[in-house]
N, C-alpha and C positions, 0 to 999 in steps of 0.2 A: 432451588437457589436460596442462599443464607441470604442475599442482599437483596429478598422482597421485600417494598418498604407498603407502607401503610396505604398510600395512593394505587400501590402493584394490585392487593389484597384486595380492595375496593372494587376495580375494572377487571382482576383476573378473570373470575369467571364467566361471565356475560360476553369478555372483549375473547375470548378462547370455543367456549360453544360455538360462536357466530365461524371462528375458522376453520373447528372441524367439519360444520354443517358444510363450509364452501368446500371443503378441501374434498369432499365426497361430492356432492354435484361434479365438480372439475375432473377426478378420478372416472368419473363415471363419460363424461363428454369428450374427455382428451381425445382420442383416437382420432385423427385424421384435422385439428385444430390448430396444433404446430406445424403440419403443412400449408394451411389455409394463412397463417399468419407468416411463416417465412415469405411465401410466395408475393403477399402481400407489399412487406417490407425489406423486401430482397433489392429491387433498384434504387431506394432512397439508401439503403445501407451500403451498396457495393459505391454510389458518386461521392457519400460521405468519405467513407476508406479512400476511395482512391485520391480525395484532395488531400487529408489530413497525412496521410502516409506515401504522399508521393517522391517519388526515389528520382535522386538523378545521378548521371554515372560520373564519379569520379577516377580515375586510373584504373579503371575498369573492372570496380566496385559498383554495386550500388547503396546508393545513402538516402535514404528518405531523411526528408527536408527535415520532419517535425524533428527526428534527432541531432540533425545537426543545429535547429536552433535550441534544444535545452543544452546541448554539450557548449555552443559558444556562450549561451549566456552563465554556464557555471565555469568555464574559464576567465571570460570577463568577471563575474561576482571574486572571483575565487584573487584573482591579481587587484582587484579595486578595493578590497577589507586586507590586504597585505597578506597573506595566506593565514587569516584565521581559522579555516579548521585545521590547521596543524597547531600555529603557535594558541589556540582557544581551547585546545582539547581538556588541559587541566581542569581550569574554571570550570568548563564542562561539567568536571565529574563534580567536583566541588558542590555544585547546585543541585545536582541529582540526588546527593546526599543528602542534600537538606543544610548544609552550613551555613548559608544566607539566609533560610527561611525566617521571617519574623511571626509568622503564625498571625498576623495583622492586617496582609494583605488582602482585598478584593479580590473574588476567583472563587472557581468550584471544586478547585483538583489541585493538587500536590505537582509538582516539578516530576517529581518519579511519574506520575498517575496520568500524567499528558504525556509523556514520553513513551510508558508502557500501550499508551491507545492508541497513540499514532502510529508507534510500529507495528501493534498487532494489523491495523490495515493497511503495511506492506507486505511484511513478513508472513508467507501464505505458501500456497501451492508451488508458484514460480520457482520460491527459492530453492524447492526440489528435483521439478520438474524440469525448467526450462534453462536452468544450468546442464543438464544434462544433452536439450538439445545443442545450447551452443557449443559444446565441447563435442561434439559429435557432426557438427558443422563445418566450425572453424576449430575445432582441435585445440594443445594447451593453451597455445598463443593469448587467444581468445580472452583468456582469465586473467590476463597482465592488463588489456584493456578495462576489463572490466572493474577492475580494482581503481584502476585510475580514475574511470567516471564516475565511481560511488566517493573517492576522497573527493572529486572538484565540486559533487552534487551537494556536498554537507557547505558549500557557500554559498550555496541556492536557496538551499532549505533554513539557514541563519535569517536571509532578509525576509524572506514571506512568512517567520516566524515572528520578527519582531512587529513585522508590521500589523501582522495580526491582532498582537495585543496594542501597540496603538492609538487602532479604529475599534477596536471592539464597542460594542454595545454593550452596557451595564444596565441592568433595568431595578428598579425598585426593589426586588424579593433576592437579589441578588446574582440572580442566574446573568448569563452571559449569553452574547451573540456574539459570532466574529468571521472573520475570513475571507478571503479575497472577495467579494461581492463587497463585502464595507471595506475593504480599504482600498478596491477601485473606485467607488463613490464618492468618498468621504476623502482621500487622498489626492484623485485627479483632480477632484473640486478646488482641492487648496491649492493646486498645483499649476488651476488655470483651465483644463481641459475636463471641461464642466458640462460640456456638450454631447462627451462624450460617457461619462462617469458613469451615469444612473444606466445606461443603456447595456454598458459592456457588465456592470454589476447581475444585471437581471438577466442577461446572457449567461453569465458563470452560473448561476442562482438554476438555471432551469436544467441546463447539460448536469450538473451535477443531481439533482435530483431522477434524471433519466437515466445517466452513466451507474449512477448508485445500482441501481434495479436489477443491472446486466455483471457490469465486472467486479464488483461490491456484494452480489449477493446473488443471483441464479447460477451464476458461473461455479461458484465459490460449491454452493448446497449440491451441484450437479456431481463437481467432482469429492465431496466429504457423502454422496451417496454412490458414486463406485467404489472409492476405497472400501467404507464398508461392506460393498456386495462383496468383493475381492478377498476383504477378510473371511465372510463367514459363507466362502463354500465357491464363490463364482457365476458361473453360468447357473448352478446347480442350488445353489440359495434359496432358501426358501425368499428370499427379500430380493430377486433379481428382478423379478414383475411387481414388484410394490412400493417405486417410485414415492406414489399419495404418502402409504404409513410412514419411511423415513422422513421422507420431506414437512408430513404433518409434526411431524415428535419435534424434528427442528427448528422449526416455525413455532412452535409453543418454547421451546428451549430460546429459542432468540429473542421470542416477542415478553419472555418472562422479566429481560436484562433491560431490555431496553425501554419495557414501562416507566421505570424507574430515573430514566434521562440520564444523563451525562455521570453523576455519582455513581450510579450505580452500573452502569458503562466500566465506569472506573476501578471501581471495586473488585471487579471480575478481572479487567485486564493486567492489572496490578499483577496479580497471582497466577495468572492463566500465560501469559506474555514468559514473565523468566522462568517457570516450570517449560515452557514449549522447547526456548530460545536452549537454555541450559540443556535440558534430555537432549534434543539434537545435536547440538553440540559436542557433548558427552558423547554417545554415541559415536558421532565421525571421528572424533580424536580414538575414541579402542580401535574402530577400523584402520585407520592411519597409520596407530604406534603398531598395529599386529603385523602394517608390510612396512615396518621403517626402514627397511633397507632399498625400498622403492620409492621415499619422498627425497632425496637430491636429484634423482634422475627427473622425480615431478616439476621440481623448481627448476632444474637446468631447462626442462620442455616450455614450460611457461614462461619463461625468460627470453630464452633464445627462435622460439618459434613466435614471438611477439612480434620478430622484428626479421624474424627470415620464413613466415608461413611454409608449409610440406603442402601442396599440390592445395593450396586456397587458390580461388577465382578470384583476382582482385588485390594477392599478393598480402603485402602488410597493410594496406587503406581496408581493403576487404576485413579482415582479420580483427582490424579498430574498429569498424562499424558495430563487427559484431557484438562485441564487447562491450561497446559504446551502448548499443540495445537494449540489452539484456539490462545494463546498468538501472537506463532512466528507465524502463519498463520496473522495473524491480522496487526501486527507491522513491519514485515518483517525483526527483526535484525538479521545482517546475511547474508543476500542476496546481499546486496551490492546496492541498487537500490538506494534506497534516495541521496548515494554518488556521485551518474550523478548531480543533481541537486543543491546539497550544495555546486559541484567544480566551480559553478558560482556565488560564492557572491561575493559582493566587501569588500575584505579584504585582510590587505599582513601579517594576523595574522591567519597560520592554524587552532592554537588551540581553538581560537571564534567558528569557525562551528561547531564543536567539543560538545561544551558547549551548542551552541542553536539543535542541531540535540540530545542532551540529551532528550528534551521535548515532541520528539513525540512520540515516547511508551507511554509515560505518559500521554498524550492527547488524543492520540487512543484506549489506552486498559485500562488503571487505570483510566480515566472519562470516556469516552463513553460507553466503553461497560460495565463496570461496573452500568454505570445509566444506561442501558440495561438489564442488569440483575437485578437490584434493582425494577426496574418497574415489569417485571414479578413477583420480590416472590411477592410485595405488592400487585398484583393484582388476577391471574389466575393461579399460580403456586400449583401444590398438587402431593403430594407425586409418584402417580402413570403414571406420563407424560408420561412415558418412552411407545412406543409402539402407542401411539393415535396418529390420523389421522392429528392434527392442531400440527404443527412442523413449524419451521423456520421461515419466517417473516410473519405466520398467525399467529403465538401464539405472536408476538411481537406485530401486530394490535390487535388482541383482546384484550391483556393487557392494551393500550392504550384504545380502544374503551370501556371498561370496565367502563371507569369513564368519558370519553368525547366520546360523541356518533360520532362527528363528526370531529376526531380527526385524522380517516384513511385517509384520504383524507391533511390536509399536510403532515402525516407519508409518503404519497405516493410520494407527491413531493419533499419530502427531500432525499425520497434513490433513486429519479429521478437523484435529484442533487448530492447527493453523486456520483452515477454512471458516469456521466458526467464529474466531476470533477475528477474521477481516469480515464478518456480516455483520456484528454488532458496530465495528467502529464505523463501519459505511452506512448503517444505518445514519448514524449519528452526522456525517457529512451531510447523506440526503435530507436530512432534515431540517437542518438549517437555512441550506437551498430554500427549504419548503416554506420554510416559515417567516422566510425573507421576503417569497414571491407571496405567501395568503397569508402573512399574518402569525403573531406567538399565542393563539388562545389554546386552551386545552384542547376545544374540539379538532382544533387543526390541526394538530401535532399529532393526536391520536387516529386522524385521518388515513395521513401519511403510515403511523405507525404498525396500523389493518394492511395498508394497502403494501409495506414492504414485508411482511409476515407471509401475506399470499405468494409474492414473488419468491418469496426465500423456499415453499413448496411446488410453485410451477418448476422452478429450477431443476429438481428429481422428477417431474412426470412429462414435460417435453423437454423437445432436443429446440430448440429456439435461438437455432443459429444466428438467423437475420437479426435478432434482436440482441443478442451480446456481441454481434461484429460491428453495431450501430452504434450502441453504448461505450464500447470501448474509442471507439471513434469518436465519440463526442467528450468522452472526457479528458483526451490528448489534443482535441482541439480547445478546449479551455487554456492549453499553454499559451496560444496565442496571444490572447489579450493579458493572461498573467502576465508574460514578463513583462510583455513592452510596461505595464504596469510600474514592475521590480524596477529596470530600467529606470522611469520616471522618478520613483520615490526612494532610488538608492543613496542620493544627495541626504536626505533626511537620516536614513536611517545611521552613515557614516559619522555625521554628527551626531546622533544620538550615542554612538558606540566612541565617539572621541571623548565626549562628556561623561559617558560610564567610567572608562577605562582611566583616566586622570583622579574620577574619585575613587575609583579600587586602589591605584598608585596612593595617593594621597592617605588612604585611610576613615577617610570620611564612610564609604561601602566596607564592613570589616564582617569577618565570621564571628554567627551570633555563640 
């Protein structure tokens, strides 16, 4: 990596022998330890799931709760800022560019360089994979919903972005802290409910350092080491039984980026982020234009089955749920995670982040996986999916392999990269977590930083179900106290956005 800094070079090597020496003990002990620990963690993880994702039936759908409360709090956000992510999308790009910068501001990262980080920790595997099961589910329909929860989630992701920057924490050398742990704190406080601040702060602060471990980062290296088994041979791999070596190569590859904090985080996402975003893209559009004579029949399906499902359980509610899922599952507004990352830009203008964190639902769910879905009807898609063996991102490669034989192969290396790219930026969530709950010294940062390197290599040598159905569960139960959160400090943030928008009007905010 170009962007090893002088502090990386210092700690590489001592902090890198210490993970080959474990990654060989672990390699050696694994056998029969990922059973011992599912079996372990298997009933605190199954009463987790079952609260956080408890379903209840609507017109004979089922809807777990936790999506239908991010889907109302982003139609509520989405009508109480008057629909700014449609009417804000300009501005948007505007800042992305850089036209405001004064190059003056407080902050570690660029407008671009917070946006490119936080989407690499949505934009992953999902956008491949689990577009494919929903459209194999609930069929086109399905992709009209989805579209709609990623436009209402980009007003979700505006307020836990401004509020971010805020409450952020500025410290002396200039580095930054932020994120919903400080502006539950530090906001409920001023808000009155002081009682309860500090408490629901250090509640987010710890799920998210656990949630990290699992869907942030084992989950991530598990599946960026099938693909590669996948690519170089299969079953027959020489790398099909050697979990340890991939998983150790990537654990030094991750643990190289993330020495280096936040910049250099950033550095990397910068470049890694629109190379991923672009290729794929690129990509699903030749597959697209090669059956253009089967994209209005795609848009007729996804239109009209939006609203009259073909043989869904649960009719058009069924058919929204789904769509609804995949959405906040994909985008994560809600969660509060992107708001770790966008309390480090350089700006002493809250409501900018605000404006550029509008765009990444939109870039993650309304193009990606949208051009995810549009590849499949044009290609492999028919009525009867539901139930067949090629599910999730085989039905995505063969959609792709359908018209470019040899096209699996950088499908593979893209959701390599994608993978990769959501463990650094989750590293950098969990971290904050970390250093909220013990403190910002070095030793403690680089604590955390050992101890998510390991995980990023367990993740390729067991299978640790119980522990990523846990994780995942606790970092969608953080929506709970976030919004009510959102909620409370939307008053604030409205005004903050009536005060911006009067001096953009006026002149006074002008491009530099």
């Amino acid at each position: 990596m170009t962007v090893i800094s002088t502090f990386q070079k210092k700690y590489f090597r001592p902090f890198f022998l210490l993970l080959l020496l474990l990654f060989n003990q672990i390699a050696l002990q694994a056998q029969g330890i990922d059973e011992t620990i599912n079996t372990a963690l298997r009933p605190l993880s199954d009463a987790l799931n079952s609260f956080i994702f408890f379903s209840v039936t609507i017109f004979g759908a089922e809807m777990p709760l936790i999506v239908l409360w991010l889907v109302s709090a982003a139609v509520f956000f989405t009508f109480y800022f008057n629909f700014l992510n449609i009417t804000g999308f300009k501005h948007a790009i505007s800042l992305v560019k850089g036209d405001y910068d004064s190059g003056k501001d407080e902050g570690e990262v660029s407008h671009f360089q917070a946006l490119a980080t936080a989407l690499s920790g949505t934009v992953g595997i999902g956008n491949i994979a689990n577009v494919a099961v929903l459209i194999t589910i609930g069929g086109p329909g399905a992709i009209f919903w989805m579209i709609v929860a990623g436009l209402i989630g980009m007003s979700t992701k505006f307020v836990e972005c401004v509020l971010g920057v805020m409450y952020r924490k500025v410290k002396p050398d200039g580095s930054i802290s932020g994120g919903p742990m400080y502006y539950l704190e530090k906001g409920l406080t001023e808000r009155g409910f002081g009682s309860i601040a500090k408490p629901l702060g250090i509640f987010y602060a710890i799920s998210m350092v656990i949630g990290c471990m699992g869907i942030g980062n084992m989950f991530q290296s598990n599946q960026a080491y099938e693909q590669f088994v996948f690519v170089t041979g299969g079953e027959t791999s020489y790398f099909a039984d050697k979990g340890w070596l991939f998983g150790g190569v990537i654990a030094l590859l991750v643990g190289g980026v993330i020495l280096g904090g936040l910049k250099s985080i950033a550095k990397v996402t910068e470049k890694l982020v629109p190379f991923m975003a672009v290729t794929y893209v690129a990509f699903a559009l030749v597959i697209i234009f090669m059956n253009i004579e089967k994209v209005p029949w795609a848009f007729h399906a996804i239109f009209t089955e939006a609203f009259s499902p073909q043989g869904m359980t649960g009719g058009i509610i069924g058919v929204m749920v789904l769509g609804f899922k995949r959405a906040v599952f994909s985008n994560e507004a809600g969660i509060g995670s992107a708001s770790i990352v966008h309390s480090a830009v350089k700006t002493n203008e809250p409501i900018t982040e605000g404006y550029v964190a509008l765009l990444e639902p939109f870039i993650d769910t309304v193009v990606i996986c949208t051009m995810t879905g549009l590849v499949i009807l044009t290609t492999v898609y028919e009525p009867n999916l539901a139930g067949t063996e090629v599910q999730g991102i085989a039905l995505t490669a063969r959609a792709f392999e359908a018209n470019i034989s040899w096209s699996v192969i950088p499908l593979a290396f893209i959701a390599i990269l994608f993978a990769f790219s959501t463990m650094i930026s989750w590293s950098y969530y969990g971290l904050k977590g970390w250093t909220y709950l013990f403190g910002e010294s070095t030793i403690s940062e680089n604590i955390f930083k050992f101890i998510f390197c390991c995980f990023v290599a367990l993740g390729c040598m067991m299978q640790l179900t119980a522990v990523l159905d846990f994780s995942d569960a606790l970092v969608f139960l953080v929506a709970l106290p976030n919004i009510i959160g959102l909620y409370i400090l939307a008053p604030i943030v409205k005004k903050e956005l009536l005060n911006y928008q009067a001096r953009l009007k006026s002149g006074e905010i002008r491009k530099v």
